[in-house]
DSSP file (Angstrom, degrees, kcal/mol; ACC not computed):
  #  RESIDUE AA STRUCTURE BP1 BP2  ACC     N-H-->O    O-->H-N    N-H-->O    O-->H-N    TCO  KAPPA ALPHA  PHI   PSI    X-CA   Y-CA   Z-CA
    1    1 A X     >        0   0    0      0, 0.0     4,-0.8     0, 0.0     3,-0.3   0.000 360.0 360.0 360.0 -45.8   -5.4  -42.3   28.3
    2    2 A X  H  >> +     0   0    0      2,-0.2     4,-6.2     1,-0.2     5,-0.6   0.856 360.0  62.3 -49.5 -43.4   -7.5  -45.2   26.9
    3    3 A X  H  45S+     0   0    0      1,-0.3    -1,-0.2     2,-0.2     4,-0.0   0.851 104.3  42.5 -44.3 -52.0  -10.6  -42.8   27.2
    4    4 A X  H  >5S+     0   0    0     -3,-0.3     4,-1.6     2,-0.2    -1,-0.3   0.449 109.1  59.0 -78.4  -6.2   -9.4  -40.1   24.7
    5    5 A X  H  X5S+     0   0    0     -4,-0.8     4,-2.7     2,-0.2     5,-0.4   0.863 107.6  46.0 -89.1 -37.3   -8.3  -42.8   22.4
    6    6 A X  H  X5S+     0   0    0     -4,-6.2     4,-1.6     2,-0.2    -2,-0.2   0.884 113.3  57.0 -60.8 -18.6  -12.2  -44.2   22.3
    7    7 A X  H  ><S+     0   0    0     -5,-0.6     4,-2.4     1,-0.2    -1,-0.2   1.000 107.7  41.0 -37.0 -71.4  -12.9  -40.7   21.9
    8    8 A X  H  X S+     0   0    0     -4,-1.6     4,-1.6     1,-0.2    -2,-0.2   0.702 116.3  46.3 -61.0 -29.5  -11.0  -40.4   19.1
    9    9 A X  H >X S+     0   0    0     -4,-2.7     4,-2.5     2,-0.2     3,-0.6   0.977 112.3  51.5 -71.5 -44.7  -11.9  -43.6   17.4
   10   10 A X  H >X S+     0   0    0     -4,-1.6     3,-2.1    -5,-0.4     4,-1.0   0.928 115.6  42.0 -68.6 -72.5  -15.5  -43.0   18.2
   11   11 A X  H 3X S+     0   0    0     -4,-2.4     4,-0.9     1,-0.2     3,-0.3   0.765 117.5  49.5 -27.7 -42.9  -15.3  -39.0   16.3
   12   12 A X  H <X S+     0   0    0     -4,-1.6     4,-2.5    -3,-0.6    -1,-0.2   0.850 109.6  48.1 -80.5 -33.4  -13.1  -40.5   13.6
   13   13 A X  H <X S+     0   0    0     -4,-2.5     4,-1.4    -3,-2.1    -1,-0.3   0.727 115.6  49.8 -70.6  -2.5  -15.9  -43.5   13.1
   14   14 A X  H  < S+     0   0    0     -4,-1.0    -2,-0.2    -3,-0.3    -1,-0.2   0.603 109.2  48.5-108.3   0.4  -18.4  -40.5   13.0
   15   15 A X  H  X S+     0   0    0     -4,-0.9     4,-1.5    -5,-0.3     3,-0.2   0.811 110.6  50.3 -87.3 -37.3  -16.6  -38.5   10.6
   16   16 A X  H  X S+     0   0    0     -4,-2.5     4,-1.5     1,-0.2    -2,-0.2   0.754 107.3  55.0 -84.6 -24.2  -16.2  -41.4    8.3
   17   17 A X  H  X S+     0   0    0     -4,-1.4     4,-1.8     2,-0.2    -1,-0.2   0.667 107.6  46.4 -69.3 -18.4  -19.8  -42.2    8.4
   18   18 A X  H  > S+     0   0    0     -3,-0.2     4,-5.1     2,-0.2     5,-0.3   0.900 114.0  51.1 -87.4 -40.3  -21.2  -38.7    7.3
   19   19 A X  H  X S+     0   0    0     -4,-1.5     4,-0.8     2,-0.2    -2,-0.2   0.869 104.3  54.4 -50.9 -50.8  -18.6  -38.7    4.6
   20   20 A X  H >X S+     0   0    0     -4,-1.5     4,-2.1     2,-0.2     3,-0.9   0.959 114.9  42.0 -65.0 -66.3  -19.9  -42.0    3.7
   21   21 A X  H 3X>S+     0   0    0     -4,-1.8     5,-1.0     1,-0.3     4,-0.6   0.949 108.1  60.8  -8.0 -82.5  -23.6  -40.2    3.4
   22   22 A X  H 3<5S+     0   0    0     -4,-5.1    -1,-0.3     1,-0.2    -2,-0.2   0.505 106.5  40.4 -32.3 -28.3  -22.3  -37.5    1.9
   23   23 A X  H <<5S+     0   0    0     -3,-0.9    -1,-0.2    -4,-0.8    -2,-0.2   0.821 113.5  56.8-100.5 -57.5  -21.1  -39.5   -1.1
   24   24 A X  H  <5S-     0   0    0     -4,-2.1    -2,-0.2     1,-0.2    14,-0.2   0.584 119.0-109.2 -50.6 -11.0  -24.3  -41.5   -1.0
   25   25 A X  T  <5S+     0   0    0     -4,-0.6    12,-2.6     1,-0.3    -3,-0.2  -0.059  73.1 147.6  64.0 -15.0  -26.5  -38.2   -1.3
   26   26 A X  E   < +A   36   0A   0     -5,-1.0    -1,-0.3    10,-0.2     2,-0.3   0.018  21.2 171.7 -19.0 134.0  -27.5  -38.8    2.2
   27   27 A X  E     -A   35   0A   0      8,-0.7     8,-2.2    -6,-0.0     2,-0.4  -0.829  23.0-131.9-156.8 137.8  -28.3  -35.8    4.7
   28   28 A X  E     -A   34   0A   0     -2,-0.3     6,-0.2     6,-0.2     5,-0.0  -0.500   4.0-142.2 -97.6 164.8  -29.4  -35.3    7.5
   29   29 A X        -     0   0    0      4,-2.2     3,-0.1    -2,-0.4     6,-0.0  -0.266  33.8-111.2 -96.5-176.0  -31.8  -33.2    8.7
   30   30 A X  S    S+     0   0    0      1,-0.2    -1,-0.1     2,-0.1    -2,-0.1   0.454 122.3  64.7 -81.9  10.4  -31.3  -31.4   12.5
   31   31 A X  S    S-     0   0    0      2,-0.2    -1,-0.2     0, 0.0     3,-0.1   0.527 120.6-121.6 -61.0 -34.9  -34.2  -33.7   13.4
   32   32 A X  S    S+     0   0    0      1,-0.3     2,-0.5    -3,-0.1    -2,-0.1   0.621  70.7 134.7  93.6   1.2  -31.8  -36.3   12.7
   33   33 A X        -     0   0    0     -5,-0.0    -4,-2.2     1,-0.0     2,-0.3  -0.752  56.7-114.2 -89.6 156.7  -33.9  -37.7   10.1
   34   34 A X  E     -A   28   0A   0     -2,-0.5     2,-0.7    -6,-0.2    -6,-0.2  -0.441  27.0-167.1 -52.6 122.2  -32.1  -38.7    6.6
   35   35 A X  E     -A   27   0A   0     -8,-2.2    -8,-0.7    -2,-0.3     2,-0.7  -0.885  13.5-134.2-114.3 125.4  -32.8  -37.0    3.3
   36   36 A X  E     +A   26   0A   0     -2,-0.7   -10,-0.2   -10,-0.2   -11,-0.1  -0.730  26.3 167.6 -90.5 123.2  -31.9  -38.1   -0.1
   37   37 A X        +     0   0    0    -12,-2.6     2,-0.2    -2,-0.7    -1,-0.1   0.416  24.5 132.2-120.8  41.1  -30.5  -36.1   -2.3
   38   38 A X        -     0   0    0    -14,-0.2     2,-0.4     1,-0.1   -13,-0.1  -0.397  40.2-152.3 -77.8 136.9  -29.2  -38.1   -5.0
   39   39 A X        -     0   0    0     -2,-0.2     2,-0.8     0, 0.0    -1,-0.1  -0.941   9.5-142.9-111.4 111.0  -30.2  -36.8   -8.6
   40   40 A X        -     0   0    0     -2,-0.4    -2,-0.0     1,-0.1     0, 0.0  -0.762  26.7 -99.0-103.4 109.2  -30.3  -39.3  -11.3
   41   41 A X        -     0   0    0     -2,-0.8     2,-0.5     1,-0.1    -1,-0.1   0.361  38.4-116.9   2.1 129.8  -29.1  -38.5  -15.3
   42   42 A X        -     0   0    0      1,-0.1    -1,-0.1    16,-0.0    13,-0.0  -0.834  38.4-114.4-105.6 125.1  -32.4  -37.5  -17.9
   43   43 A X        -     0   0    0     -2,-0.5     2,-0.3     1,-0.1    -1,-0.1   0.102  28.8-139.5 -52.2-173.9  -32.2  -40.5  -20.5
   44   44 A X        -     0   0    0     -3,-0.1     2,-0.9    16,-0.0    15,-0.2  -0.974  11.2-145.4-166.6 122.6  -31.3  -38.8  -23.9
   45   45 A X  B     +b   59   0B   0     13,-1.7    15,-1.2    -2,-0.3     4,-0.0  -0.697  32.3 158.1-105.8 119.3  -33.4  -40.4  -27.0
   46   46 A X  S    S+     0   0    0     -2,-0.9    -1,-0.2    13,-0.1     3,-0.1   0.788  86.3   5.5-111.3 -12.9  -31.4  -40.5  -30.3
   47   47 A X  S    S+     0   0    0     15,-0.1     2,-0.3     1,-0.0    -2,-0.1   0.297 113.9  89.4-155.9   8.5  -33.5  -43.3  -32.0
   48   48 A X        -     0   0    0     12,-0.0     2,-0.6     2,-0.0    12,-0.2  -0.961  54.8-156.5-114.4 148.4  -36.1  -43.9  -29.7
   49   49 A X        -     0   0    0     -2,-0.3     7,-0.0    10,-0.1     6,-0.0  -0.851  22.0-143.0-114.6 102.6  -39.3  -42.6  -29.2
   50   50 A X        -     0   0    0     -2,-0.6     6,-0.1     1,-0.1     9,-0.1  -0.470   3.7-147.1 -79.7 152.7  -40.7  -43.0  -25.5
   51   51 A X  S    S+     0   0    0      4,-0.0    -1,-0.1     3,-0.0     2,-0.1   0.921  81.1  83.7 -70.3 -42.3  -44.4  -43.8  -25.1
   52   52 A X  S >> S-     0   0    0      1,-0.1     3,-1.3     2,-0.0     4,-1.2  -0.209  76.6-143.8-115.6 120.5  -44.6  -41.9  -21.8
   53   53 A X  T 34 S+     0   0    0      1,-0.3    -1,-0.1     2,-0.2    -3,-0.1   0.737  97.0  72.1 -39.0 -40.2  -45.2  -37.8  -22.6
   54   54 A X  T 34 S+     0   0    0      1,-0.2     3,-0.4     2,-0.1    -1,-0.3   0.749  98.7  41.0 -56.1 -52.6  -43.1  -37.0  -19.8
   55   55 A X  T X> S+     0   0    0     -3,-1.3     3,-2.6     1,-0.2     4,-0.5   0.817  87.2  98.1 -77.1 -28.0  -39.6  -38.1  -21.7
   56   56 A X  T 3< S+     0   0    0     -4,-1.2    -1,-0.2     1,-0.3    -2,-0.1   0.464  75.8  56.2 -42.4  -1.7  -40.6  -36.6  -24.9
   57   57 A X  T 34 S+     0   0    0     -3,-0.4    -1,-0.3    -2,-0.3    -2,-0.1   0.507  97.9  58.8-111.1  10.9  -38.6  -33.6  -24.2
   58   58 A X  T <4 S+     0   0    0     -3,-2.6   -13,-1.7     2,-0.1    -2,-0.2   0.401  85.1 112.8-103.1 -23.4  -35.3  -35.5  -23.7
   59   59 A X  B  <  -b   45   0B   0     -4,-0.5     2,-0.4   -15,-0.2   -13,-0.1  -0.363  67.2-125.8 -81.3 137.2  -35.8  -36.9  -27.5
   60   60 A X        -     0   0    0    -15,-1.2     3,-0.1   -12,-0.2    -1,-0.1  -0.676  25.2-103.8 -85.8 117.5  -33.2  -35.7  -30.2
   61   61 A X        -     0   0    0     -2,-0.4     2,-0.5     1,-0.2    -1,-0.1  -0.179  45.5 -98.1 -49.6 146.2  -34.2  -34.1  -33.2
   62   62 A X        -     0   0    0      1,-0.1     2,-0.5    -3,-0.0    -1,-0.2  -0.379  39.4-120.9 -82.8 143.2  -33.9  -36.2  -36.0
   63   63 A X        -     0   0    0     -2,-0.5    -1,-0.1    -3,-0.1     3,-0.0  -0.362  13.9-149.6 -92.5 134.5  -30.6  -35.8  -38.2
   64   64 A X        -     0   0    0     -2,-0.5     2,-0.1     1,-0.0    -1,-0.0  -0.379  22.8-121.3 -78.1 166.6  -30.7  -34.9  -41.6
   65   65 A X        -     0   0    0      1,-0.1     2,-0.3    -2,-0.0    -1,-0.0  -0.556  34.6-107.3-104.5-179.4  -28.0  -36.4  -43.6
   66   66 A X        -     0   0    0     -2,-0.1     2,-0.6    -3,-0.0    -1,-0.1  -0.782  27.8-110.4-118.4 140.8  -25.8  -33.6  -45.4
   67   67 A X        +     0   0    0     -2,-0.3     4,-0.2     1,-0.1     3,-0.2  -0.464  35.4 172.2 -71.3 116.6  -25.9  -33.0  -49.4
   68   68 A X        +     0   0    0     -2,-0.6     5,-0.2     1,-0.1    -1,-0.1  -0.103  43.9 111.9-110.9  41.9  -22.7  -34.1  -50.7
   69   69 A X  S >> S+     0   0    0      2,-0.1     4,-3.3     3,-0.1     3,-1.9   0.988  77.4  49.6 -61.7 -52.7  -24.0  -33.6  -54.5
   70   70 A X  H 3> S+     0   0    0      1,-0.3     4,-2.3     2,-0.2     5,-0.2   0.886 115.0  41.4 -70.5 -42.0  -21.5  -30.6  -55.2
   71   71 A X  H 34 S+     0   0    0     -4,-0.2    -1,-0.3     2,-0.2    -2,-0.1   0.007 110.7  50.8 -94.7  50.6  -18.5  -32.2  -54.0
   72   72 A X  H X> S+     0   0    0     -3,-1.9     3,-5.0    -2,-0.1     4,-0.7   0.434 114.3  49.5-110.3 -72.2  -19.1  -35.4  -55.4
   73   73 A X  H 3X S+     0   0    0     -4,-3.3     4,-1.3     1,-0.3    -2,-0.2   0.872 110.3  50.9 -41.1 -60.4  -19.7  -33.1  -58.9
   74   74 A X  H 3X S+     0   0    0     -4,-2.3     4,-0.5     2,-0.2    -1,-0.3   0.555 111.0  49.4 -87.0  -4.7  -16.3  -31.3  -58.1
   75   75 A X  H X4 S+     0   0    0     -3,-5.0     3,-1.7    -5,-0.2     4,-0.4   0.676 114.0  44.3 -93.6 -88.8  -14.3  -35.3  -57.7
   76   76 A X  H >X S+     0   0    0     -4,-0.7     3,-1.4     1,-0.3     4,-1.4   0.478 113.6  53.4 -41.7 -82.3  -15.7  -36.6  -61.1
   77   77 A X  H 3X S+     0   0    0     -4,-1.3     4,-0.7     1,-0.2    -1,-0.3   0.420 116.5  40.7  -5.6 -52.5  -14.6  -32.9  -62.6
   78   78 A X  H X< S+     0   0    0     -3,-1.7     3,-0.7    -4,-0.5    -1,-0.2   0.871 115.2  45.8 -99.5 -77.6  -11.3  -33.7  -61.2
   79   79 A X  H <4 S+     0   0    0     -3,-1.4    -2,-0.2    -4,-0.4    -1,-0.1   0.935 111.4  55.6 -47.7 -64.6  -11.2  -37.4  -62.2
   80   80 A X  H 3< S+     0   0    0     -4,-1.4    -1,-0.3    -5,-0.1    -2,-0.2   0.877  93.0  91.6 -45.2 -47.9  -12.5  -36.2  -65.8
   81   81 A X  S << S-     0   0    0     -4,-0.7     2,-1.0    -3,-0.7    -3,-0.1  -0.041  81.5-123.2 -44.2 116.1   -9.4  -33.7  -66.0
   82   82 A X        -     0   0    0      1,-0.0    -1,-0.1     2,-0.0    -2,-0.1  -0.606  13.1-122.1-104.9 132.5   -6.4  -35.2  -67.6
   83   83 A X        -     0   0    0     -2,-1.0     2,-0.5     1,-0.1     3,-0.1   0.048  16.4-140.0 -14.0 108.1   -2.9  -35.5  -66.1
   84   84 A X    >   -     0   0    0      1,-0.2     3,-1.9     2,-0.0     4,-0.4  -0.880   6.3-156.7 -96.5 127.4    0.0  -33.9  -68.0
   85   85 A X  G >  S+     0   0    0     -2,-0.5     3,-2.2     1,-0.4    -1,-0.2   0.810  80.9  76.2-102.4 -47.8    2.8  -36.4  -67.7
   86   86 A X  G 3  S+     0   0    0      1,-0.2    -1,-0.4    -3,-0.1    -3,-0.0   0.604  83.8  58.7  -2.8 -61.4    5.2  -33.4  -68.3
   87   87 A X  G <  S+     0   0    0     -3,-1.9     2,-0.3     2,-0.1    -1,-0.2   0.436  84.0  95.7 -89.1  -2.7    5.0  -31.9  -65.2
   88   88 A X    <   -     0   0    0     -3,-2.2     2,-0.7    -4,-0.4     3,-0.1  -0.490  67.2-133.7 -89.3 174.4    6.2  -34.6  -63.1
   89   89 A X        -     0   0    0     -2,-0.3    -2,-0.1     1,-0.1    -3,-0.1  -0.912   9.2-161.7-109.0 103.3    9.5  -35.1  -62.0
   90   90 A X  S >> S+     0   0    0     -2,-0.7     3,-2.9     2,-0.1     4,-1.0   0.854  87.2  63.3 -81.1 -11.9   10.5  -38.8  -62.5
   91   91 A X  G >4 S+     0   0    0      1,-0.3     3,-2.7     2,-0.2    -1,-0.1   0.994  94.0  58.3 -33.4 -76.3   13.5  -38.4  -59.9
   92   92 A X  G 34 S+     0   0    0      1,-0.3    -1,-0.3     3,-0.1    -2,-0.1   0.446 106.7  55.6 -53.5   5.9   11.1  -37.6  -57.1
   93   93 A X  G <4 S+     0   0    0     -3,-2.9     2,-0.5     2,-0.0    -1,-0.3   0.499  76.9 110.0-125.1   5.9    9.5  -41.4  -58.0
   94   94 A X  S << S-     0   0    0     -3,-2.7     2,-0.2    -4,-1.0    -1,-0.0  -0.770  74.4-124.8 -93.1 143.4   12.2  -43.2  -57.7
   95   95 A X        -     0   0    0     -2,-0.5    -1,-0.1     1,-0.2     3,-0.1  -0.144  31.3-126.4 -86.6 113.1   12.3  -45.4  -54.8
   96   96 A X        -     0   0    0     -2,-0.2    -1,-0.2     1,-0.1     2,-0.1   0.170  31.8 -80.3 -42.9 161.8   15.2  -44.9  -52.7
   97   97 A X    >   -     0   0    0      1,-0.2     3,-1.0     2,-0.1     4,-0.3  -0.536  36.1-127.9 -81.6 157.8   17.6  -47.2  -51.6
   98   98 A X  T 3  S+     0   0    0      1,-0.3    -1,-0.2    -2,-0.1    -2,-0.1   0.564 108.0  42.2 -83.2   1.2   16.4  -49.4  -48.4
   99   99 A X  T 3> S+     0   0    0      1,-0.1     4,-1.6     2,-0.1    -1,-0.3  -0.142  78.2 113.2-134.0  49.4   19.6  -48.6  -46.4
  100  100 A X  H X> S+     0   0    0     -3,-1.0     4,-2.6     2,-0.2     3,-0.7   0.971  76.1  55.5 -66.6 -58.1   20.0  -44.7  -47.2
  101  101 A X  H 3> S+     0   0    0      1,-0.3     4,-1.2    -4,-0.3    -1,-0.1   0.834 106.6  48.5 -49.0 -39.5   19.3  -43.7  -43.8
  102  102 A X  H 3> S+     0   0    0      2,-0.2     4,-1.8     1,-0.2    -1,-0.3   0.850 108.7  46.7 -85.5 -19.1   22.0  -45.8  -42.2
  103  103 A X  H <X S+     0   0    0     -4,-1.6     4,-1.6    -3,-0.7    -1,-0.2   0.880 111.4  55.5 -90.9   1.4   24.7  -45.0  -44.1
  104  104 A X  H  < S+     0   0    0     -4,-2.6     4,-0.4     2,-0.2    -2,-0.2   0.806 111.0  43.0 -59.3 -21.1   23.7  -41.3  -43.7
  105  105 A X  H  < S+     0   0    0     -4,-1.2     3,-0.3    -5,-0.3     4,-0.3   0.981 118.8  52.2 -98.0 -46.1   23.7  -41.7  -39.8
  106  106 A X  H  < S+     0   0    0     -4,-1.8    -2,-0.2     1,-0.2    -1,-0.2   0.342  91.3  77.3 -41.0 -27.9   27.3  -43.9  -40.5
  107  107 A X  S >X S+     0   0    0     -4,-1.6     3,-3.0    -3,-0.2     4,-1.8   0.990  86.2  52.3 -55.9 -53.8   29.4  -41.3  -42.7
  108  108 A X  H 3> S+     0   0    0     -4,-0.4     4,-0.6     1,-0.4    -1,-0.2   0.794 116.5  43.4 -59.1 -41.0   30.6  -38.9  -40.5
  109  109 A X  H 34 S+     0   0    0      2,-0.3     4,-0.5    -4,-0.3    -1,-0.4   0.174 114.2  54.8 -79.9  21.1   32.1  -42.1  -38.2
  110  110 A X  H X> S+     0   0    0     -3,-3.0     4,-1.9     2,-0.1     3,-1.4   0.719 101.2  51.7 -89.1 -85.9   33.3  -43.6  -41.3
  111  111 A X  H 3X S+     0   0    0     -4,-1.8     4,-1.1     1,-0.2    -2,-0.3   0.659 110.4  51.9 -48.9 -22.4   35.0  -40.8  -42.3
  112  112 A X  H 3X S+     0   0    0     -4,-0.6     4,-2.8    -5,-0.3     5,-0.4   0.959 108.2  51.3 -53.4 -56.6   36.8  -40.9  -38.7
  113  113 A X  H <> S+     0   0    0     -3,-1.4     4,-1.9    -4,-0.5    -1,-0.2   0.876 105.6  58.8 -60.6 -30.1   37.7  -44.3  -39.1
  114  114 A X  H >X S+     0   0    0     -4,-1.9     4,-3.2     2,-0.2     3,-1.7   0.968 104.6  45.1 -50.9 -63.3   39.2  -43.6  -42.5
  115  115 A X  H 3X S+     0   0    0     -4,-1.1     4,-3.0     1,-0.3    -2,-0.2   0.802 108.0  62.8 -68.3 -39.1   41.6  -41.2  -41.7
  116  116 A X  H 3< S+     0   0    0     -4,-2.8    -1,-0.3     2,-0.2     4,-0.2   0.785 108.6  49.9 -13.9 -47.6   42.4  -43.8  -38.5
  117  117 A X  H XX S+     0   0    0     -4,-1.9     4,-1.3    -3,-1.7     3,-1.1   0.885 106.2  46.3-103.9 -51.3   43.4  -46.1  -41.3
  118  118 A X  H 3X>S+     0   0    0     -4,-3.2     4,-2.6     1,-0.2     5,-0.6   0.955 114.0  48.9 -46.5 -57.0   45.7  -44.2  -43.5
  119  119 A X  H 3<5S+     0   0    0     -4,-3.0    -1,-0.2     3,-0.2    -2,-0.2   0.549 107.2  55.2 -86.5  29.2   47.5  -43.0  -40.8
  120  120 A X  H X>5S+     0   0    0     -3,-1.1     4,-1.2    -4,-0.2     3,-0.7   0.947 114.3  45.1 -65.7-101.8   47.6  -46.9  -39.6
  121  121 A X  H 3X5S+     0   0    0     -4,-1.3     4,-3.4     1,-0.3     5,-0.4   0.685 106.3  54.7 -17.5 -61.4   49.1  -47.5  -43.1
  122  122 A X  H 3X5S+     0   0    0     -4,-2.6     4,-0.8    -5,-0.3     5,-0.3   0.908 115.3  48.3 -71.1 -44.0   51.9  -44.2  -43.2
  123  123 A X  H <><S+     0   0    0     -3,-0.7     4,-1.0    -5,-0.6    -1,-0.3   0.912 110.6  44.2 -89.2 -23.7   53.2  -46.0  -39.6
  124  124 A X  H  X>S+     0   0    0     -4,-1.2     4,-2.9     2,-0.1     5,-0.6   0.802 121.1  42.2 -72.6 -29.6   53.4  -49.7  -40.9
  125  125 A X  H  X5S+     0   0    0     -4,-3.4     4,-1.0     1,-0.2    -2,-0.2   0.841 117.9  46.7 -74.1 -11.2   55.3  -48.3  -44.4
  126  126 A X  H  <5S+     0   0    0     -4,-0.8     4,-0.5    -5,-0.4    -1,-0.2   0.807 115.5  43.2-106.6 -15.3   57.3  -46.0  -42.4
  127  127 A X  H  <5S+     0   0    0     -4,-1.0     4,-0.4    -5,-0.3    -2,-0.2   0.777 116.8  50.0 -83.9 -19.1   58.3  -48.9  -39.6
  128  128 A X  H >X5S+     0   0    0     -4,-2.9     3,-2.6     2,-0.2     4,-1.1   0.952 112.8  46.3 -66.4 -59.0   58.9  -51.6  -42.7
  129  129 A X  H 3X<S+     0   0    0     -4,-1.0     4,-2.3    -5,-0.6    -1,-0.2   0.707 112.4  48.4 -64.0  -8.5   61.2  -49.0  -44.4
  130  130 A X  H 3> S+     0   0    0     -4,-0.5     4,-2.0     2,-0.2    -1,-0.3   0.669 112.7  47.4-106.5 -25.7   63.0  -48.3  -41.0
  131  131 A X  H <> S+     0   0    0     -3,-2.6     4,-1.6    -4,-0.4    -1,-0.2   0.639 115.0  51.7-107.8 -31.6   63.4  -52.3  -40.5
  132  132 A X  H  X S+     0   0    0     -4,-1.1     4,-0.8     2,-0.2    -2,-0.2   0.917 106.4  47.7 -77.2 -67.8   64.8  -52.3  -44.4
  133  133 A X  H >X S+     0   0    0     -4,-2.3     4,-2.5    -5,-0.3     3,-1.9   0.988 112.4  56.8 -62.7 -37.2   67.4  -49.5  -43.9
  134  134 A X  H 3X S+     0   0    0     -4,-2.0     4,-1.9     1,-0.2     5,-0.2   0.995 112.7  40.4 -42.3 -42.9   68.5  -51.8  -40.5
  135  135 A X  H 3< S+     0   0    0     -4,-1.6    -1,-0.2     2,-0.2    -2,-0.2   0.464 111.7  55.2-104.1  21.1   69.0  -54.5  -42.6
  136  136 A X  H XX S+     0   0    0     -3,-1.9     3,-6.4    -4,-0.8     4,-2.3   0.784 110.6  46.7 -76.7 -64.2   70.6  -52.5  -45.3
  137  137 A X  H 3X S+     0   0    0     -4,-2.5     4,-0.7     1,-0.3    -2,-0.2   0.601 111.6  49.0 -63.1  -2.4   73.1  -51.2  -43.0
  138  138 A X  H 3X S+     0   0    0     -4,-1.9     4,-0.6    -5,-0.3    -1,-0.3   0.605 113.4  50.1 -94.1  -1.9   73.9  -54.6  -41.4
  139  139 A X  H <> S+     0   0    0     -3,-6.4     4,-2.7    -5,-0.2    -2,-0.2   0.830 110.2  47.8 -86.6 -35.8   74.4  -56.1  -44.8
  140  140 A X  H  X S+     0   0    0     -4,-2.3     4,-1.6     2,-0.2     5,-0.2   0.902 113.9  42.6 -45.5 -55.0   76.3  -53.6  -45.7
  141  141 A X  H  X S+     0   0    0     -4,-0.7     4,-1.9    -5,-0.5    -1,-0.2   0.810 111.6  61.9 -67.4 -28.1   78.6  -53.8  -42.4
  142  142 A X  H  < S+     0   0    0     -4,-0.6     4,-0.4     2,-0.2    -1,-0.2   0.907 105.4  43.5 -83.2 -52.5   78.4  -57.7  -43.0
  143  143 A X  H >< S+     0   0    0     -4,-2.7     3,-2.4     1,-0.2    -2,-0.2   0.802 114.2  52.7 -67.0 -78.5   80.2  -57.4  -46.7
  144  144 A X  H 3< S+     0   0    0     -4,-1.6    -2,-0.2     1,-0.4    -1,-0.2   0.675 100.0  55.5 -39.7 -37.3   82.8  -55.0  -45.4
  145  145 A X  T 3<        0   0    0     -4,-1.9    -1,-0.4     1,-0.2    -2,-0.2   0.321 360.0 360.0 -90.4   8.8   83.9  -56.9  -42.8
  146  146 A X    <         0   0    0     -3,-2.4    -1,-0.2    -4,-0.4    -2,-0.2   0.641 360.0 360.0 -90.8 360.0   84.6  -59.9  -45.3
């Protein structure tokens, strides 16, 4: 039993070493010797100019900047143009108030709570008047019976 588990360690270390190649660019050859085949990034020149002949084809044309006469010409036009005061709406520039939003998210439970409270009201006026007509009719009972 010990035997196949050094098996197994020994395959598992030999798996994790080619994998470990492999990632390096490492291979091997059936000779058993190692070959590299790791490929390294071509530099990219935007604002340099290499002495060496070889990189010169890796160098970036240079960029021309873009004419922005005509729309420059079409903001001043613009600018020159005057505003007719007429067609604004002065509604739409007045600034709302800072707590619009909340009592908009607040009516509808507002209005709940109202109607909560009237009939809140209609049951204390209708339990006073009910407490009133007791203590008519015991005043009442109260004279007759002197």
């Amino acid at each position: 039993m010990t035997s196949t588990l050094e098996e197994q360690a020994l395959k598992r270390k030999e798996r994790l070493l080619a994998l470990k190649r492999k990632r390096n660019g490492e291979e091997e050859t059936e000779n058993g010797e190692k070959e590299s085949n790791i490929t390294l990034p071509k530099p990219v020149f935007r604002s340099y100019k290499p002495s060496d002949e070889e990189l010169n084809g890796n160098v970036l044309p240079q960029a021309e900047p873009a004419d922005f006469t005509e729309e420059i010409k079409e903001q001043l036009d613009a600018a020159k143009e005057k505003v007719v005061i007429d067609e604004l709406d002065i509604t739409n520039l007045a600034p709302r108030k800072p707590d619009w939003d909340l009592k908009r998210d607040v009516a509808k439970k507002l209005e709940k709570l109202e109607r909560r409270t009237q009939k809140a009201i209609a049951e204390l006026i209708r339990d006073r008047l009910k407490q009133r007509q007791e203590d008519l009719a015991t005043m009442v009972n109260a004279a007759t019976n002197l």
